[in-house]
C-alpha positions in Angstrom: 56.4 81.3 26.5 56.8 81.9 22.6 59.7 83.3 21.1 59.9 84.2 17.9 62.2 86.3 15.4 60.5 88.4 13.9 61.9 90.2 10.5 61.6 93.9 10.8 63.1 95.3 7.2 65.5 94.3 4.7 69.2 95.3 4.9 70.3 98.0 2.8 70.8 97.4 -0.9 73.7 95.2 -1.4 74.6 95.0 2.8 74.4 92.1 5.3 71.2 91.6 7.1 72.5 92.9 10.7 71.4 90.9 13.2 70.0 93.7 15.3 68.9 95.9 12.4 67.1 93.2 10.3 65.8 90.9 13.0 63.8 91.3 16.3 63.1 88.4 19.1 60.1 88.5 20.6 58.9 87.1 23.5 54.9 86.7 23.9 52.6 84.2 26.6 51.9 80.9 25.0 49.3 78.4 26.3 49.8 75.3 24.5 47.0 73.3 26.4 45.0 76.5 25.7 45.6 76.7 21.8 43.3 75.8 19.1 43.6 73.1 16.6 41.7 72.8 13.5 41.0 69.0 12.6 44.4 67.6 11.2 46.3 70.5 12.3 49.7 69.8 14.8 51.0 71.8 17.7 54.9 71.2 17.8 57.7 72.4 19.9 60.5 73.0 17.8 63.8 71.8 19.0 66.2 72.5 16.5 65.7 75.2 13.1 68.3 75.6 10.0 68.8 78.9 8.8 70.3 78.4 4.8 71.8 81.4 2.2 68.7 81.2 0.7 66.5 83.2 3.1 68.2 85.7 2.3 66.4 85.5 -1.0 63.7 87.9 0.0 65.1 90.3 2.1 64.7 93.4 -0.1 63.0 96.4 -0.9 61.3 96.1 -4.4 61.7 99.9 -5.2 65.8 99.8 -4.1 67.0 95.9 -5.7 65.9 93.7 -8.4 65.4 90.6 -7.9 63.4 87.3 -9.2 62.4 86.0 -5.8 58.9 87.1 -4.0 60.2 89.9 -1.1 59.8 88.6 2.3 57.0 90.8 4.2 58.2 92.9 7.2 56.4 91.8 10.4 56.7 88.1 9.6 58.5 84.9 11.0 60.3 83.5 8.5 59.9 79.7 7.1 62.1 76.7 7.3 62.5 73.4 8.2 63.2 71.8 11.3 63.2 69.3 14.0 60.1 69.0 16.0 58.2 67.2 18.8 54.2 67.2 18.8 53.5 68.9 21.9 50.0 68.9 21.0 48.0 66.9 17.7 44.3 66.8 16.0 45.4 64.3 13.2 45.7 60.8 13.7 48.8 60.1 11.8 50.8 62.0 14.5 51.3 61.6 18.2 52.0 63.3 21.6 55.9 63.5 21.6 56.6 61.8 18.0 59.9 63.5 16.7 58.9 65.0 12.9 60.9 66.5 10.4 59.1 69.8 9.7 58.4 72.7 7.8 57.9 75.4 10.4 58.5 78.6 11.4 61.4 81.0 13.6 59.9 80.2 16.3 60.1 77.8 19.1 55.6 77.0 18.9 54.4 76.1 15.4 51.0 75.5 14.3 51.5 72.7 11.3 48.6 73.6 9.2 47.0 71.8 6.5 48.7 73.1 4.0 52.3 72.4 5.5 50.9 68.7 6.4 52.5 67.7 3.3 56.3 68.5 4.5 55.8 66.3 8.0 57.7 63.0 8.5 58.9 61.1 11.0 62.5 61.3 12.0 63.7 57.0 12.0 64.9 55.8 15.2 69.1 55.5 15.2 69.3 58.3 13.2 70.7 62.0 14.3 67.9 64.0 14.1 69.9 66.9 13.4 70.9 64.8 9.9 67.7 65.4 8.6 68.6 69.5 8.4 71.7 68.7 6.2 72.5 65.2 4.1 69.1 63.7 4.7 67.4 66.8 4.2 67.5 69.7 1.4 71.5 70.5 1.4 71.5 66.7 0.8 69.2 66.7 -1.8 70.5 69.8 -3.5 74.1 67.9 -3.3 72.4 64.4 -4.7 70.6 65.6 -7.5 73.5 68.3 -8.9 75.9 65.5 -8.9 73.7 62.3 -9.7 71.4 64.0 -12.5 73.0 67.4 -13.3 76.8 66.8 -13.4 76.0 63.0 -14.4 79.8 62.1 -13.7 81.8 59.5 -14.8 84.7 57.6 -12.7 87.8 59.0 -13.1 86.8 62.6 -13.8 87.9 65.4 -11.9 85.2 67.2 -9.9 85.9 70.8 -7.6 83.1 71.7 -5.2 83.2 75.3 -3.7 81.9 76.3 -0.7 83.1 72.8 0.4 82.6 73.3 3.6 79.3 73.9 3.7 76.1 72.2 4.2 75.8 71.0 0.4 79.5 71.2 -0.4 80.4 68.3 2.4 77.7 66.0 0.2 78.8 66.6 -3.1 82.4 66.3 -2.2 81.7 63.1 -0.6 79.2 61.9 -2.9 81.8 62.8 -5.8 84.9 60.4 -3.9 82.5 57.7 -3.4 81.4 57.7 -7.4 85.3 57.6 -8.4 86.1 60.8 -8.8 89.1 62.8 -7.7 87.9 65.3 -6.0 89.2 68.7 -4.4 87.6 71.4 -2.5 88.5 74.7 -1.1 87.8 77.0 1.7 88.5 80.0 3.4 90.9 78.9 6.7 93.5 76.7 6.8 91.4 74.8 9.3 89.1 74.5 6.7 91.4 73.1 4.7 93.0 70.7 6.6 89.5 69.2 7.5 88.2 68.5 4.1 91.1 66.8 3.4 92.2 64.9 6.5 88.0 64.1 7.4 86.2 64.2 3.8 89.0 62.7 2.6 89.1 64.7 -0.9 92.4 64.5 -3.3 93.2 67.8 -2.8 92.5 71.7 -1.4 93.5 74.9 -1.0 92.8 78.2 0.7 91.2 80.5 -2.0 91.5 83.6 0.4 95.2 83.2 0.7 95.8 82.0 -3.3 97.8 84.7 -4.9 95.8 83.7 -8.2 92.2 81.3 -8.1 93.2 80.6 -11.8 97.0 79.1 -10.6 95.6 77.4 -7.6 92.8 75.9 -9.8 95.8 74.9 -12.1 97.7 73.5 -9.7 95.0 71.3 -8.3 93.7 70.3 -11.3 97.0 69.9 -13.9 94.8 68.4 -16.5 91.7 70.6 -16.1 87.9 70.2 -14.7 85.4 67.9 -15.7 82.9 69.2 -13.5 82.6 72.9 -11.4 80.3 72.3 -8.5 79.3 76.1 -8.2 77.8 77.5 -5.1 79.4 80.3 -4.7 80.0 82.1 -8.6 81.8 85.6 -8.6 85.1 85.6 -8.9 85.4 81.8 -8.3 83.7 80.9 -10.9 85.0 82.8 -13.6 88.7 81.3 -12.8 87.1 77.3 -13.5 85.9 78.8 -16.7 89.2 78.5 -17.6 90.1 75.5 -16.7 87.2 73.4 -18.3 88.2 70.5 -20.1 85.6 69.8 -23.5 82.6 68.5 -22.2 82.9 69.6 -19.0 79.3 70.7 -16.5 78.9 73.1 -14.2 76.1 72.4 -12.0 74.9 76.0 -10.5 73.4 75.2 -6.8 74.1 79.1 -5.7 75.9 82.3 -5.7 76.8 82.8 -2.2 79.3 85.4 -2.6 76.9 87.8 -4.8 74.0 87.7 -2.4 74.8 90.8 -0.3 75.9 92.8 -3.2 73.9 95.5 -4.8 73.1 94.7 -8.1 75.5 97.2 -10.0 78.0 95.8 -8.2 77.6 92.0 -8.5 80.8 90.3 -10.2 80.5 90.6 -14.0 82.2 87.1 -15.5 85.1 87.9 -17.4 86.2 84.6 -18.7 82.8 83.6 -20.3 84.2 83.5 -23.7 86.3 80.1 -22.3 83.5 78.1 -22.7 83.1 78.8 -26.8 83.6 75.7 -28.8 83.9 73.7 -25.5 80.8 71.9 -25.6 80.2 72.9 -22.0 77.3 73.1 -19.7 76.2 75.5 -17.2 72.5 74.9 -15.7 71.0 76.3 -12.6 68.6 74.1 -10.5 66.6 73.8 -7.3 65.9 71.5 -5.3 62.5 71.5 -5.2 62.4 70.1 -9.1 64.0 66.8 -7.6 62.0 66.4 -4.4 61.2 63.1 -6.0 64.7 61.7 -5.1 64.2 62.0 -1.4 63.4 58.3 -0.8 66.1 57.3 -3.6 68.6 59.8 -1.5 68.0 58.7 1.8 68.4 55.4 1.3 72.1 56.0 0.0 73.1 58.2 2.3 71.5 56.9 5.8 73.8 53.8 6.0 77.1 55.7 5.2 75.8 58.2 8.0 75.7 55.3 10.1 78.5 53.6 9.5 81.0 56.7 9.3 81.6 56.5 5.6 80.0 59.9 4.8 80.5 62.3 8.0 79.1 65.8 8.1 80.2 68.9 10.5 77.1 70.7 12.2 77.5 74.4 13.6 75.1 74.8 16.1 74.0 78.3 17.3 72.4 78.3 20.6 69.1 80.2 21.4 66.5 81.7 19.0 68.1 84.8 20.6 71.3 84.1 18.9 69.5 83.0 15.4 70.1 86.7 14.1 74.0 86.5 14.2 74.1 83.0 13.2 72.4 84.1 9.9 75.1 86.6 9.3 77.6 84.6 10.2 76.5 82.4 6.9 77.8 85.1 4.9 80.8 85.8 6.6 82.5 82.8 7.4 81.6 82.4 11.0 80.2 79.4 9.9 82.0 76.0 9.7 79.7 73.3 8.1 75.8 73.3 8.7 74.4 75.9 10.6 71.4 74.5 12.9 69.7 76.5 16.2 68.9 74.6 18.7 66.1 76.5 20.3 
């Protein structure tokens, strides 16, 4: 049987994507010994699917929000990577049951078609498959390159990451201790907290939902200012570290988490902008796809410290496609604790 969730139509301007108003699962007879393959095509099973903040990108009507992403069309299944096993395969670089790191679909059958040949490797024995969904796969990237090319750190500086807790946020953090930073993180439960500093092992942290000012708490933290503001989150956030930049200081931009389910008159306006006159500081947005030619270069850091407990990472795993709708609202309400992964 194939299950798939299906996107129906984009949440109001500005709301969360409701899980049963935005999303519908879909059930629908599926003969994989029956199925077609084209030459070099691959039938997989997919075991485990990540669901990011950035699908929700393109949920949107064009004639209601502004936006620079394409829209995302009603009726579809939405793409993203994965964890598969070839169930079925016409290329010979792939076999019956090999375990692949995939681009795919929401959907527990995927057709790998030539186009998406190009995303397909195979997961390495000894390794958590699951791994390859968060440090060893995008999130990781997006955390490598915004520390290692984009804040271009130096030991001894003082780096906060927010959104620590999260999928890219657990990297950099890490990434940013190991380099000789100090580094301190924050998050939205006292759990939270406790975690990234009693498991990531960061200098410091705090609870920005329970702060009476982001600006003090920033302050406090961070007595002699902030080298480098790891944003993924902006709004409000991000306007307090503008005013604690020291000269010099970078602030990679991986996302804007808490301005995605916002209509667009209603988005956080920066106040504090004018902090960063005369401070010879940079702000620069990037994706990950630009540095997709540090995966090797990325893995090869990070597997070993998987392995030997020196980088750890926190997976939240949502059971059942059927579930995959209110795990993808729970991103943007902070259901979540670290990486969000179904396992179908």
């Amino acid at each position: 049987m194939q299950t798939q969730v299906v996107y129906l139509k984009p949440p109001a301007d500005g709301a969360l994507p409701d899980p049963t108003g935005t999303f519908k699962v879909v059930q629908s007879p599926f003969d994989t010994a029956a199925t077609d393959l084209q030459p070099g095509e691959v039938l997989v099973e997919n075991l485990y699917l990540s669901i990011d903040p950035y699908h929700r990108f393109g949920l949107y009507d064009p004639a209601v929000t502004r936006s620079q992403f394409p829209v995302t069309t009603p009726g579809t299944v939405i793409s993203t990577y994965g964890v598969s096993r070839v169930v079925r395969s016409a290329n010979p670089d792939y076999a019956m049951r090999d375990l692949l790191y995939s681009w795919v679909r929401w959907e527990r059958f995927t057709i790998v078609d030539t186009p998406n040949l190009q995303y397909l490797q195979k997961v390495k024995a000894g390794i958590d498959p699951v791994h390859y969904l968060g440090p060893l796969g995008t999130p990781g990237l997006t955390a490598y390159a915004g520390i290692t090319q984009v804040a271009r750190p130096r030991s001894g500086e003082t780096i906060v990451v927010s959104a620590t807790t999260g999928a890219v946020g657990m990297v950099a953090s890490q990434l940013a201790k190991a380099l000789g930073l100090r580094a301190v993180g924050m998050a939205g439960s006292d759990e939270k907290v406790r975690y990234l500093v009693d498991e990531l092992g960061l200098d410091a942290a705090f609870n920005y939902r329970t702060a009476a000012s982001l600006e003090e708490a920033l302050k406090e933290h961070c007595p002699d200012g902030i080298d480098i503001f790891f944003d993924l989150v902006g709004g409000e956030i991000l306007d307090a570290a503008l005013t604690q930049m020291k000269l010099g200081g970078r602030i990679p931009s991986a996302g804007m988490v808490s301005q995605y389910n916002l209509p667009h008159d209603k988005r956080y306006g920066l106040k504090n902008l004018h902090s960063i006159v005369g401070m010879d500081i940079t702000i620069q947005s990037y994706r990950s796809a630009s540095w997709e030619h540090l995966f090797a270069e990325m893995r090869a850091e990070f597997e070993p410290r998987l392995s030997d407990g020196t980088m750890t990472f926190k997976t939240h795993v949502v059971e059942g496609l059927e579930n995959l709708p209110a795990g993808f609202y729970g991103l943007f309400t902070g259901q979540s604790f670290g990486k969000t992964v179904v396992k179908v």
